[in-house]
N, C-alpha and C positions, 0 to 999 in steps of 0.2 A: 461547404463549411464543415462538415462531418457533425458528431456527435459530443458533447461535453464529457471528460472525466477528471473531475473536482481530487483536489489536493489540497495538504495542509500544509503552507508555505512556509510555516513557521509552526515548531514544538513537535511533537513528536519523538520524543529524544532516539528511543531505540527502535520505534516504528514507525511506518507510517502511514496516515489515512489517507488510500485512495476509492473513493468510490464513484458511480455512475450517477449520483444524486446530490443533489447539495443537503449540506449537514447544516447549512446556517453560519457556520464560524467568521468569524472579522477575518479569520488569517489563511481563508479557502480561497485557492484559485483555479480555475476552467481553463483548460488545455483540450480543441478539439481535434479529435481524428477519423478516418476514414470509418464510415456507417459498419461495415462489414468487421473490423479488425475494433472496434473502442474496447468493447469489453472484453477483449485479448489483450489488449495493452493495460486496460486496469489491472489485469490479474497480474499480469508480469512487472506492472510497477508498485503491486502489493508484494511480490515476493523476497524471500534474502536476498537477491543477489543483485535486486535493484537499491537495497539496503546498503549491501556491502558495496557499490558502488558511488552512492552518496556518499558514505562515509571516506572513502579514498578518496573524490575528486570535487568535493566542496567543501564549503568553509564549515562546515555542520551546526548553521547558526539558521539557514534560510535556503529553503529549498527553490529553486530556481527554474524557472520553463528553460531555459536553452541547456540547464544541463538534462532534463528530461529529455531532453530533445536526443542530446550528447550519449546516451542510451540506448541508442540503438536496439529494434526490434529485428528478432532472426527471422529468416526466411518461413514464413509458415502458413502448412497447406490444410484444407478446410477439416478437415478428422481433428488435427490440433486445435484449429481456431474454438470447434465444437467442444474439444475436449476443457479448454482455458475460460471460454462461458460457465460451462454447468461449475469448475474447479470456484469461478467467480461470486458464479451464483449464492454457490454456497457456503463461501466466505463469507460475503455481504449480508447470509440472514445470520450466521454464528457472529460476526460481529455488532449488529443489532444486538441480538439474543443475551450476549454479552457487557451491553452498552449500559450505564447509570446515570438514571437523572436528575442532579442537581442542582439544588434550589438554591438563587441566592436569598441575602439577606437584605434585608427592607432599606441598610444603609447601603447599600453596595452602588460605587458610582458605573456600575455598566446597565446599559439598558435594558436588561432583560431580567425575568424573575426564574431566569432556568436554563441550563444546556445539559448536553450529553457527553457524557464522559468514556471515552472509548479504550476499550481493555484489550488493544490488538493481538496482547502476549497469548491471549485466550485462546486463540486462532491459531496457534503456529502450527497444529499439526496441518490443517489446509495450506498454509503457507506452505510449507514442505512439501506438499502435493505438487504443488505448482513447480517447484524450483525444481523436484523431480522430472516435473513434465519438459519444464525452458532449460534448464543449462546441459543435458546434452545438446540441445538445438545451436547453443554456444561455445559447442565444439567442446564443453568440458568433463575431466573420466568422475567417476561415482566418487571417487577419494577426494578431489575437486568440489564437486557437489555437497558431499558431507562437509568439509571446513564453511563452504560458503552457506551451509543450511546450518550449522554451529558458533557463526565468528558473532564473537562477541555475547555469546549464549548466555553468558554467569551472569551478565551486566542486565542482557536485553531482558529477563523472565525475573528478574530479583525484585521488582518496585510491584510487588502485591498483583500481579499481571498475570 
């Protein structure tokens, strides 16, 4: 069955949350993979370039398991995998670290009196890291790299992020 890594099906407009844990959200889904490789593929479906691939090949309304799927993971040997954990790791405590929790109000018709509000822009320079480390592995040169670690940069970092 492999390991769980939770996604945000839906919202996220210029990021997106993917973590090894569940966050609680109504609109989180569990995709599992192989025990060895999960939190390699968390980090690489936290990165731009699983971003900028959403953004070219779905509707950008609802983020979908068969195109995660459609994503493809590169060929990668245990130095990498080790390297894409710790790159992970330490995303997922700056995005806590990062995180705000908001309290609803007494009239509010959802069931809870609280979530976490996640500030992924916070993160990008770890994001970078990553997409530094994966998109040679996807065959692409640094000028490649730089656009896919920049598209959409004025949009993605402007909303208080």
């Amino acid at each position: 069955m492999g390991l769980p890594i939770f996604y945000r099906s839906t919202g996220g407009r210029y990021f997106k949350i993917v973590t090894n844990y569940s966050t609680g959200s109504t609109k989180e889904k569990a995709i599992c993979f192989k025990q060895d490789f999960a939190t390699a593929i968390g980090a690489i479906l936290s990165s731009n370039l699983s971003f900028w691939f959403y953004q070219i090949y779905s509707n950008n309304l609802d983020w979908k398991s068969y195109e995660i799927e459609q994503f493809t993971s590169p060929t990668l040997n245990k130095e990498t995998v080790k390297e894409l954990t710790r790159l992970y790791n330490e995303y997922l405590a700056d995005v806590e670290k990062n995180a705000r929790t908001r309290h609803t109000s007494e009239e509010s018709s959802y069931k809870m009196d609280s979530f976490k509000e996640y500030k992924i822009g916070k993160s990008k320079s770890i994001i970078d890291k990553i997409d530094d480390l994966i998109c040679p592995l996807y065959g692409l040169t640094q000028e490649e790299t730089d656009f896919i670690k920049n598209y959409e940069i004025e949009f993605r970092l402007s909303d208080d992020e």
